[in-house]
C-alpha positions in Angstrom: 109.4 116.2 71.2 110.1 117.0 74.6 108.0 116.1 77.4 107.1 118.6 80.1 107.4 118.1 84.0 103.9 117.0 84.0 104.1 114.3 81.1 107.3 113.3 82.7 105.4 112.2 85.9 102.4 110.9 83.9 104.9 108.9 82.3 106.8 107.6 85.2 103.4 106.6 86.9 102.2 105.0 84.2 105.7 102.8 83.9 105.5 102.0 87.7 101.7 101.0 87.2 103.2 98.8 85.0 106.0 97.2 87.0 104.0 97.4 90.2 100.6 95.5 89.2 100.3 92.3 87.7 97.7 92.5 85.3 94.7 91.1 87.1 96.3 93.1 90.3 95.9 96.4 88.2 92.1 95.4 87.4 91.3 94.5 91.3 93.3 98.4 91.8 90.8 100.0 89.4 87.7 98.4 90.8 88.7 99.1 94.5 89.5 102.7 93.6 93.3 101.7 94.9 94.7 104.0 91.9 93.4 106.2 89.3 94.9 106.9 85.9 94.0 109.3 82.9 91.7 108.3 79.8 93.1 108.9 76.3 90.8 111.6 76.0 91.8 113.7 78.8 95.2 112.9 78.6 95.4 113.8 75.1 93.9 117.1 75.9 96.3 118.2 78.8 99.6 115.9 77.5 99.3 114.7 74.3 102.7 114.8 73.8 102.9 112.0 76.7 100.1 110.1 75.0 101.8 110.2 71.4 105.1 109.4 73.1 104.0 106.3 74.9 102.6 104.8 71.7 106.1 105.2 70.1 107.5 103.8 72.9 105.0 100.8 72.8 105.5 100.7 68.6 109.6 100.2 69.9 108.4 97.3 72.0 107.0 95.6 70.0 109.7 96.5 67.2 112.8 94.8 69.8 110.0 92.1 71.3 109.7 90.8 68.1 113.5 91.0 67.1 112.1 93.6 63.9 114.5 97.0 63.3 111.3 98.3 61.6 109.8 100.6 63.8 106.4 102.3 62.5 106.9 106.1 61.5 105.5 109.0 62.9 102.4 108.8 60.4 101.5 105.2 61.4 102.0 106.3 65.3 99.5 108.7 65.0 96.9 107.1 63.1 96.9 104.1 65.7 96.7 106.7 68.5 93.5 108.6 67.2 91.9 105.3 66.5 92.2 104.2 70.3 91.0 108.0 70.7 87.8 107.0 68.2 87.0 104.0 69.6 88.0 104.0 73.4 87.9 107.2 74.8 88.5 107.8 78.1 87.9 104.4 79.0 91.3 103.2 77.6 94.5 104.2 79.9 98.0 104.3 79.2 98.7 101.2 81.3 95.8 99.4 79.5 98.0 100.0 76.1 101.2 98.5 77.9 99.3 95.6 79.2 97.9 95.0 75.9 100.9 95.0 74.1 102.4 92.7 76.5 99.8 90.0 76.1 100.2 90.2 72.3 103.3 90.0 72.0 103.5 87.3 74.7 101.0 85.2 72.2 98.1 85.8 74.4 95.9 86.4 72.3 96.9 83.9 69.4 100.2 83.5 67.8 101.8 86.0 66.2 102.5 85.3 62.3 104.6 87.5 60.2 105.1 91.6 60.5 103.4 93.0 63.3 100.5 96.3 61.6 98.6 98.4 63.3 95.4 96.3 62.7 97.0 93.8 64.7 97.7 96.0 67.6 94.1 97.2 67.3 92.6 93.9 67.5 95.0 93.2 70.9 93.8 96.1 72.4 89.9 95.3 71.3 90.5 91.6 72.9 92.3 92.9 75.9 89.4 95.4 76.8 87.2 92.7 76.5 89.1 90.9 78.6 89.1 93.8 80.9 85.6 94.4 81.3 84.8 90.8 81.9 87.5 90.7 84.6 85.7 94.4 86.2 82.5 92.9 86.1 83.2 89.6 87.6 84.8 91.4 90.4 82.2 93.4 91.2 79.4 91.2 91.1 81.1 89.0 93.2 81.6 92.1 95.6 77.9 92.7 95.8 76.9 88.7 96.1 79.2 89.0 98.9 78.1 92.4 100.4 74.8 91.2 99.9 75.4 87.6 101.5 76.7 88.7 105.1 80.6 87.7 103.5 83.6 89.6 104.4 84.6 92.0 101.5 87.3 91.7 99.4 88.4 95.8 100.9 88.6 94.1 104.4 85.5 96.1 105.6 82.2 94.5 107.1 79.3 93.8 104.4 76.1 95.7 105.4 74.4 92.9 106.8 77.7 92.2 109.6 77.3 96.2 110.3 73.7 96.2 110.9 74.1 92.6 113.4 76.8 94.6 115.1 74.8 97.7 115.5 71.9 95.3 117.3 74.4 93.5 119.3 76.2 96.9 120.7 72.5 98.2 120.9 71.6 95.5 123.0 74.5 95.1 125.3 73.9 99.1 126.0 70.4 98.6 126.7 71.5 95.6 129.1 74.2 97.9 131.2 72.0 101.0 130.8 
C-alpha cells in the first residue's frame, strides 16, 4: 500500500509527536490544547491506509523490540486495528498506540512472558488509556483548584481571581489620577 501526500504528513507528525514529547509532556500538550491529533475514527475515514499502516509498523516494533522475526500478518493487523476502532473511537490517537507500545514493551505494565498476541497489545493499550485519563484529569483538576485558588496557571496566564484584583487596582489608580 502506498500512502498518499496526506497520510505521509499524518505520519510524519505522528512520528515527531512521538520523538518530541515525553509521555507525560504529550498528556500536559493535549490538555493545554498545545497540539491536536486525529482519532481512529476519523482518521480511518479520511487515511485509513495511514491508520492500518502505523499498526504494521507498531506490530514490527514490537516484532524487533522483542528480538521475534514473527511479525503478525495482514489478517491479525487488521483485526487489532478495528478492535481499537470498537472500543476507542476517536478518543484513541495514533501517538497513543506508539506510547502504548512503548510502555509494554519497556515492561511497564508487567513483564512480558512468552510470544507477544494481540490480546496482549489490547490489554496495554486498555491500561495505558487508563493511565491516560487519570493523568488528563489530574491535570485539570489541579488547573481549576489553582484557577480557582488565586495560583498562577500552569499556561503562564493570570487565574480569574489575580485578573479581577488587577482590574480593581488599575480601576482605582485611574479613579485616583482622574
Amino acid at each position: 500500500m502506498k500512502l498518499s501526500q496526506n497520510g505521509l504528513a499524518i505520519r510524519s507528525k505522528t512520528n515527531q509527536i512521538v520523538k518530541k514529547y515525553s509521555h507525560d509532556k504529550y498528556i500536559v500538550a493535549l490538555v493545554k490544547d498545545e497540539i491536536k491529533c486525529e482519532g481512529l475514527t476519523t482518521l480511518k475515514r479520511d487515511e485509513p491506509e495511514v491508520f492500518i499502516n502505523h499498526i504494521r509498523s507498531e506490530m514490527i516494533k514490537i516484532a524487533k523490540m522483542t528480538g521475534n522475526d514473527d511479525v503478525m500478518d495482514g489478517d491479525v493487523i487488521v483485526l487489532i486495528a478495528d478492535s481499537l476502532l470498537d472500543i476507542y473511537g476517536n478518543f484513541l490517537t495514533l501517538p497513543d498506540i506508539s506510547y502504548a507500545v512503548q510502555k509494554g514493551i519497556s515492561g511497564q505494565f508487567g513483564k512480558v512472558y512468552g510470544k507477544i498476541n494481540p490480546m496482549m497489545i489490547l490489554e496495554w493499550i486498555k491500561m495505558y488509556e487508563e493511565d491516560k485519563i487519570r493523568r488528563i484529569e489530574e491535570l485539570r483538576i489541579k488547573e481549576a483548584e489553582q484557577f480557582k485558588g488565586g495560583g498562577p496557571r500552569s499556561d503562564g496566564t493570570q487565574s480569574f481571581k489575580d485578573s479581577i484584583r488587577e482590574a480593581q487596582n488599575q480601576y482605582s489608580k485611574d479613579n485616583k489620577n482622574g
